[in-house]
C-alpha positions as CSV (number, residue, x, y, z in Angstrom):
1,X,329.4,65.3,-134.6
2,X,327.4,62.8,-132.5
3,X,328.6,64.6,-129.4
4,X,327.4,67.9,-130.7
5,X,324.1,66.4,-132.0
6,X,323.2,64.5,-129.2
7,X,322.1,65.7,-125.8
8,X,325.0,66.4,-122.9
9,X,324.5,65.1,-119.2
10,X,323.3,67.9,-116.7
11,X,326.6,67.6,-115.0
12,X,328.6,68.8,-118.1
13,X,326.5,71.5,-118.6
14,X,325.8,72.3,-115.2
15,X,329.5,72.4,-114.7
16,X,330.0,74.7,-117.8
17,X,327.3,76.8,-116.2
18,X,328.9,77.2,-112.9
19,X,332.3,77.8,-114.7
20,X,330.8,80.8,-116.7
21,X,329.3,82.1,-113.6
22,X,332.2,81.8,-111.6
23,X,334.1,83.6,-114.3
24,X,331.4,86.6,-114.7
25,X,331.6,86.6,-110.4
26,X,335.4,87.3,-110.5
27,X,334.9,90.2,-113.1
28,X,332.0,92.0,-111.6
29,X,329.6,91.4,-114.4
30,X,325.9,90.0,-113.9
31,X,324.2,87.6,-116.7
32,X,320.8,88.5,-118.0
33,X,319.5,88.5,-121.4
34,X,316.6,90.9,-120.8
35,X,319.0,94.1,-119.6
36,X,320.2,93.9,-123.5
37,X,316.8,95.9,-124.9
38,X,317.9,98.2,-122.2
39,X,321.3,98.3,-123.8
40,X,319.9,98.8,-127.3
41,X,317.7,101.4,-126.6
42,X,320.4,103.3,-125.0
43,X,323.0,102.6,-127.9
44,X,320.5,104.1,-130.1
45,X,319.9,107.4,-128.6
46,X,316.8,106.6,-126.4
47,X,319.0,107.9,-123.2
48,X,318.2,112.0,-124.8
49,X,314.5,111.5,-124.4
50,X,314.7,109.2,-120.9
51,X,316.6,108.7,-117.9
52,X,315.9,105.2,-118.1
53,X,318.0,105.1,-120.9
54,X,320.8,107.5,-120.0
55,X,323.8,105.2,-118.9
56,X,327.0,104.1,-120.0
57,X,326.0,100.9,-122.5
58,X,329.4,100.6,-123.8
59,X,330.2,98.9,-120.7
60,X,327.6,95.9,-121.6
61,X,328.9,95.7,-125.1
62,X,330.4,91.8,-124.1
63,X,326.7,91.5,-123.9
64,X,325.2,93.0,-126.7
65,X,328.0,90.3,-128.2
66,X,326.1,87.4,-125.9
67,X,323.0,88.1,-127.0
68,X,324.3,87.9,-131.0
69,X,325.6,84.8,-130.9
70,X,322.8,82.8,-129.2
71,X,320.6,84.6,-131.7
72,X,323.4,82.9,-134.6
73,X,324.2,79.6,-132.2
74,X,320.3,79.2,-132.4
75,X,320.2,79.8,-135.9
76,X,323.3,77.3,-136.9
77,X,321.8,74.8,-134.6
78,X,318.7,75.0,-135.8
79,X,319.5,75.1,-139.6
80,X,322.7,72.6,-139.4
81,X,322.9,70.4,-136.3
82,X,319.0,69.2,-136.1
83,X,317.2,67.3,-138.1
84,X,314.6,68.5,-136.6
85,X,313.6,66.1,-133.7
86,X,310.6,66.9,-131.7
87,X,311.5,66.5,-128.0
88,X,310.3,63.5,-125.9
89,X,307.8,64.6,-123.4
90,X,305.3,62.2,-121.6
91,X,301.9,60.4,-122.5
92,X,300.0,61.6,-119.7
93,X,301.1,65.4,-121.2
94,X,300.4,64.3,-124.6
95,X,296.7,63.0,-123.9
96,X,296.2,66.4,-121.6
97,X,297.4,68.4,-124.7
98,X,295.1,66.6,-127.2
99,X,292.1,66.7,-124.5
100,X,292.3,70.8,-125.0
101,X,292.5,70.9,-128.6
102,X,296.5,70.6,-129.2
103,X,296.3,67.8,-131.9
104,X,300.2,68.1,-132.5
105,X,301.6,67.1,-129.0
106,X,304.1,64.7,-129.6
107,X,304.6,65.4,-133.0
108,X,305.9,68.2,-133.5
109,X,308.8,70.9,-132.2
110,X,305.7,73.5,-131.1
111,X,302.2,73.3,-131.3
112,X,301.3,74.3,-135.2
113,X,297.4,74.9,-134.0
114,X,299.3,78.2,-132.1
115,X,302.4,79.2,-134.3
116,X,301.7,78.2,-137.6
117,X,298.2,79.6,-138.5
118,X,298.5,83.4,-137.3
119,X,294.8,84.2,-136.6
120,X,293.4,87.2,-135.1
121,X,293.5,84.8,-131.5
122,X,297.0,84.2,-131.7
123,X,298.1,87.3,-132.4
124,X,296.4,88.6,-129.6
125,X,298.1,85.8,-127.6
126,X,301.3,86.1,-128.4
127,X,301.2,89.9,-128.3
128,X,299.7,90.0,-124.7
129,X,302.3,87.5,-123.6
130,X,305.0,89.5,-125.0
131,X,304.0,92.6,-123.3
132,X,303.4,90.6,-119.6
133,X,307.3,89.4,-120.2
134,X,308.5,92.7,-120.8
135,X,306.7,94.2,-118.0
136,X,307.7,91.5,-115.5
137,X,311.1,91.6,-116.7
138,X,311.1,95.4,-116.1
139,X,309.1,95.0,-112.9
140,X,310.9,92.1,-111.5
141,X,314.4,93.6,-111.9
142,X,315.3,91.2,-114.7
143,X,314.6,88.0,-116.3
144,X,314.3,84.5,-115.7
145,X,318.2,84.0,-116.8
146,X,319.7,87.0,-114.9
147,X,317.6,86.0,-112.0
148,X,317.8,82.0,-111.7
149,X,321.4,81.7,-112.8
150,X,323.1,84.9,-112.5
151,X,321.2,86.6,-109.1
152,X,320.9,82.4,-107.5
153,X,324.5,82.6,-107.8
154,X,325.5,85.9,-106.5
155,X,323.3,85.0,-103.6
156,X,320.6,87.7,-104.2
157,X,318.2,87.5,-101.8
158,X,315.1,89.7,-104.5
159,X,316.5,87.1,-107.4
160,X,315.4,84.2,-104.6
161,X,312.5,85.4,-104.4
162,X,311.7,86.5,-108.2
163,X,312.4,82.8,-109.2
164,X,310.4,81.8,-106.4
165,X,307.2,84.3,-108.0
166,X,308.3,82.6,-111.7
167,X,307.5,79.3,-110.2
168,X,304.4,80.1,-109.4
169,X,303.7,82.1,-112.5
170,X,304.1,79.2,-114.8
171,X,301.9,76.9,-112.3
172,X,298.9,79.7,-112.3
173,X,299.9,79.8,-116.3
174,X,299.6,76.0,-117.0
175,X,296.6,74.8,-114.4
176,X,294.5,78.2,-114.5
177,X,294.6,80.3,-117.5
178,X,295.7,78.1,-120.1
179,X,292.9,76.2,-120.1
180,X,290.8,78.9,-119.8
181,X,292.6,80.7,-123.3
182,X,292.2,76.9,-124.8
């Protein structure tokens, strides 16, 4: 159990990375966990009313069947293998957190002052963020996963430079608006 419970080096899970992508390479499939609302609006019927939609999804069932066990991997991890550890992240963050109103860096998994009181602000937040995800996902050809692991390794010049524009999405996020929203 302790090697399930506790954390793996990057180069065994690097390596397992590289061997799943090598595998999906040499069957002609691409990863990506975003394309799966696309496969589940076409599975149920969305394809009659637009084109978007109008494809072959049977051929993405393996992942439809991806996307179902991270969802029951997550919840079996969460539920059986934690005892629910908060991660380890650095004083420097912790004090910037705290200096913007975050009184739980450090002491918990996520901050309770956004997740766990669900006011009329946080809604808002997490709705807006939500749709801007969707919409980039949709505007950038996929998501951060298909992109950064399965587009990097196919050698995909737009995924290059899509990870390149998340990069500097999440800087603008952290050092410009999130202090502005807290």
């Amino acid at each position: 159990m302790e090697l399930i419970l506790g954390p793996w080096p990057w180069y065994v899970g690097g390596a397992l990375v590289a061997l799943i992508m090598v595998a999906l390479i040499y069957l002609g499939k691409s990863f990506g966990f975003s394309s799966n609302f696309r496969n589940l609006c076409s599975a149920l019927g969305a394809g009659k009313s637009c084109s978007f939609f109008d494809f072959d999804w049977k051929a993405q069932r393996w992942n439809l069947l991806f996307l179902v066990g991270s969802v029951i991997g997550g919840f079996v991890a969460a539920h059986y293998l934690s005892d629910n550890q908060v991660p380890a992240i650095s004083e420097s963050s912790i004090v910037q957190l705290k200096a913007i109103g975050i009184e739980s860096a450090g002491a918990a998994y996520s901050p309770s002052e956004i997740f766990e009181v669900m006011s009329v602000k946080n809604i808002l937040i997490l709705a807006i963020g939500g749709l801007l995800i969707g919409f980039g996902t949709r505007y950038a050809g996929g998501c951060t996963s298909g992109h950064a692991i399965s587009g990097l390794s196919d050698l995909q010049w737009p995924s290059l430079v899509a990870v390149i524009g998340f990069f500097i999405g999440g800087l603008m996020m952290v050092h410009v608006l999130f202090p502005l929203i807290f």
